[in-house]
N, C-alpha and C positions, 0 to 999 in steps of 0.2 A: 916596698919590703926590702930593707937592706939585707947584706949579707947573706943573701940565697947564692946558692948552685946553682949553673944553668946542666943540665945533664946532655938535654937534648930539647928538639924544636919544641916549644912547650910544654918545657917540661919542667919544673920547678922542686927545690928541698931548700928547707930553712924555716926558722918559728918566726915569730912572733907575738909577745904578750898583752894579749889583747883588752887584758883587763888594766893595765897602767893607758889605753887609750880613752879620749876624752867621748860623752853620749855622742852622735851623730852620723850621718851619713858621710860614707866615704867611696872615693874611688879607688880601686887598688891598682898602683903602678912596680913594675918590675922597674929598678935603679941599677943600670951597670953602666956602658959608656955612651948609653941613651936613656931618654926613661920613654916606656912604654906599656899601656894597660895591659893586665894579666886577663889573658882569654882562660878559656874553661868552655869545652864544646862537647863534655863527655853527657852522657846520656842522664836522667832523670835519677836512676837508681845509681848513678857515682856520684852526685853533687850533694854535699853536704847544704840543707836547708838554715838551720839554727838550732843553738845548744845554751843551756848556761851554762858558762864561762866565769869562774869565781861568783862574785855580785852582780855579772853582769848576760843579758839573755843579747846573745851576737849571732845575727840574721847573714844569709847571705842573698843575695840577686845575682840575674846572670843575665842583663837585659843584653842583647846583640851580643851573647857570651862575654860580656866585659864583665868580670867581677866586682860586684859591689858589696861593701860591708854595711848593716846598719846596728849601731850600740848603742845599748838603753840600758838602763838598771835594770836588775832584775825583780820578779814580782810573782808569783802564783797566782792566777788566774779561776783555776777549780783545787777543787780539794782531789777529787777520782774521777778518772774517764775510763768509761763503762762501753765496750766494742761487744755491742749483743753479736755475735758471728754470722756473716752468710746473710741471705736476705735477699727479695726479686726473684730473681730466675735461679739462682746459689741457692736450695735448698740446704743443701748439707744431707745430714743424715735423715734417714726417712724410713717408717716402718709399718706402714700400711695404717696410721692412726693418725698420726702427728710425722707433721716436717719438725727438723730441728730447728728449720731458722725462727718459727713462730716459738719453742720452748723458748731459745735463747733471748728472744725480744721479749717475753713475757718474762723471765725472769729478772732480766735488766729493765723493765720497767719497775717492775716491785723494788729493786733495790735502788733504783735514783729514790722514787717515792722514800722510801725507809730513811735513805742519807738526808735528803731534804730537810726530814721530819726533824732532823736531829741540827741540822744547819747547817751543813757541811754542801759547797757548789760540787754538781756535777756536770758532764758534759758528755752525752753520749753521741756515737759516731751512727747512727739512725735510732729514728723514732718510731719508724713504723717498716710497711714491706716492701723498703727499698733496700738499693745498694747506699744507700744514707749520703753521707759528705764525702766527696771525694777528691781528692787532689792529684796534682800528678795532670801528663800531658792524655789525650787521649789513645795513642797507641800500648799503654799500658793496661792489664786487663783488671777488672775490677778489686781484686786482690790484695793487687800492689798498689793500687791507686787509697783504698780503705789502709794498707799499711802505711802508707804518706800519711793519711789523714792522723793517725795514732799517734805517731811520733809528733807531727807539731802540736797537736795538741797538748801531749803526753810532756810536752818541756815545760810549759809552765802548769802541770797536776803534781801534787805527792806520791799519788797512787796510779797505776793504768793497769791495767786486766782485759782480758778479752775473754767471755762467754760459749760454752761451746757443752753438746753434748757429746757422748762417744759413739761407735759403733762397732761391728767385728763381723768376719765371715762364721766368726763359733758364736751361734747362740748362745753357748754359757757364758761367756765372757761379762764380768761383774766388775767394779767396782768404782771408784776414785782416782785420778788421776790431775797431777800440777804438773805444767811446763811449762820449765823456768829458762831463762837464758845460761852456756854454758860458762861466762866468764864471771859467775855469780861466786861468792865466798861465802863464808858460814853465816858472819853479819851483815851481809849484804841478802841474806836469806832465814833473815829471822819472821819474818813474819809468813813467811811459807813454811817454815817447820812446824812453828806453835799450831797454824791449821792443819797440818799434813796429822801431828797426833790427834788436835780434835775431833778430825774427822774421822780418826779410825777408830778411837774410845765409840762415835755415834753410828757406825756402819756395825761395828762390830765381827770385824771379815779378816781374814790373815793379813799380815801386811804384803805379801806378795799381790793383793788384788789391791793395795792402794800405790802410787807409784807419785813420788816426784822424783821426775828427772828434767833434760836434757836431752835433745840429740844434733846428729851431724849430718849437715847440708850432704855433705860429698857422698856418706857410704849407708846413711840412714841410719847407722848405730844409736841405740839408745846409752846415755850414760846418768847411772844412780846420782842423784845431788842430795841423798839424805845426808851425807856427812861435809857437804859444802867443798868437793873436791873442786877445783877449776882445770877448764878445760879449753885450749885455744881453738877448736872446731869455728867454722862457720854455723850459723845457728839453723837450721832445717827451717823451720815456720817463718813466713814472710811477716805473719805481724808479731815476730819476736823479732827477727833480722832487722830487717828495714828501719825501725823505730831508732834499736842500737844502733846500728851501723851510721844513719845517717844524723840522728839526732842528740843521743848517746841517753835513750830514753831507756828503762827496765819495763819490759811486758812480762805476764803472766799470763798465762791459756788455764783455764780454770775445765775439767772434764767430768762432772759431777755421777754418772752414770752411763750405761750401757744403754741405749733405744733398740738396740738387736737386743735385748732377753726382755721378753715378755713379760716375766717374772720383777725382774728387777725393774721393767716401766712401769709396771701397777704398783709396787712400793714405790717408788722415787714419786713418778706423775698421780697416778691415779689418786692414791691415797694422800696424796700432798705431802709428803715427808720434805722434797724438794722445799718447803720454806722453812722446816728446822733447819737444814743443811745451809741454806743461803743468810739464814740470820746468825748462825756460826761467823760465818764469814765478814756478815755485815759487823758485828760487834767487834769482830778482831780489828778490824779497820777502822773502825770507828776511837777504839779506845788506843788503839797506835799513835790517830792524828790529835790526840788530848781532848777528844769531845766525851760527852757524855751518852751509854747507852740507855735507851729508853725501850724496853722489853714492847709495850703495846703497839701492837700492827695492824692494828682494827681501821686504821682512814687508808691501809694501803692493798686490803684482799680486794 
């Protein structure tokens, strides 16, 4: 890497345009009046894994901390990757009926099924009642190691989302809710507004009980993204963070109901309302990435 700073003992500033480099494996050496390999010994959640980069999807390795680059062309791999939430010993929300992690996993199976149907690959981060694929070293807790998994996957998907039901210490507590990443802009959040109104034409509920936003690692603050404001916060949710941060992937947390109100679990679950809801969503996604939607879900109840 020509032309870097040295600031301090391994410490390094300067670019490089990685997309004028040729496909391959590379070692990376620092050039000043020696040349010697660039280490990198910072922890799992500082290293960046891989991103595309123009045309091109640029890996990184860190075998003995020696930085290595791998460049390929780039390629999409799935159409949407589907992170049912929680799962194992992660329950999540729980309301003397149903765990969340079993809703979350049954409705991310309906929806691979549904996308399938229509042709579209997906790729879900578990199938059943595990902590699914994990990556990441093992002193990281399942969380973060499922956020690793997101993000690499999530570079070569169009789509990533993560599944989640809600919960509250107020049983009334009702409705809809989308969070988004905070450095999102209005077109970079077009397909989370077109659902944010559909969903609320179908709930039928003031817009105070449906919510897209954002919030902030540091102070928890929630911030409105109905009007595409951007916001430089750290992202609060590890599988919004981690994906961004390391891969420069966009996550979505989908929170379709409350499991604390009674009320609103017997409309959403009981009554299955929860698959109008889901094939809202499956259609918008669907008819974003040019496919065709197909209304019959009869091979996927």
């Amino acid at each position: 890497l020509y032309s870097m700073s040295i600031d301090k003992n391994n410490y390094y500033s300067g670019s490089i345009d990685l997309t004028k480099v040729p496909n391959g494996l590379y070692d990376v050496y620092i050039i000043s009046n020696n040349e010697y390999k660039l280490l990198n010994k910072m922890d799992d959640l500082s290293k960046l894994f891989r991103a595309k980069i123009g045309n091109k999807l640029v890996s990184i390795s860190y075998v003995n901390d020696c930085v290595g680059l791998i460049i390929d062309d780039f390629k999409y791999e799935y159409d949407i990757v589907i992170d049912p939430g929680h799962g194992d010993k992660d329950i999540g929300a729980s309301n003397g009926i149903k765990y969340e992690k079993d809703i979350n996993l049954e409705q991310s199976m309906y929806e691979k099924c549904r996308y399938e149907s229509m042709g579209l690959k997906v790729f879900m981060t578990r199938y059943d009642d595990s902590y699914g694929t994990m990556m990441g070293t093992e002193q990281l807790d399942h969380l973060q190691r499922r956020a690793l998994t997101i993000g690499y996957y999530g570079v070569v998907s169009k789509i990533t989302y993560s599944n989640h039901h809600n919960a509250s210490v107020y049983s009334g507590d009702y409705g809809f809710e989308i969070i988004v990443p905070n450095k999102l802009n209005k077109n970079e959040l077009e397909v989370e507004l077109s659902l944010y109104d559909k969903f609320s034409k179908y709930y039928g509920i003031n817009n105070d009980r449906i919510r897209l936003y954002s919030r902030d690692y540091d102070t928890d603050r929630i911030y409105d993204k109905l009007y595409g404001d951007v916001y430089s916060y750290m992202d609060y949710y590890a599988v919004i963070r981690i994906p961004n941060e390391l891969f420069n992937v966009k996550t979505i947390i989908f929170e379709p109901m409350f499991m604390s109100n009674p009320k609103e679990f017997s409309w959403y679950y009981s009554k299955k309302n929860w698959i109008d809801i889901t094939e809202i969503k499956i259609k918008e996604y669907v008819e974003y990435l040019g496919y065709t939607y197909n209304e019959d879900n009869s091979m996927c109840l």
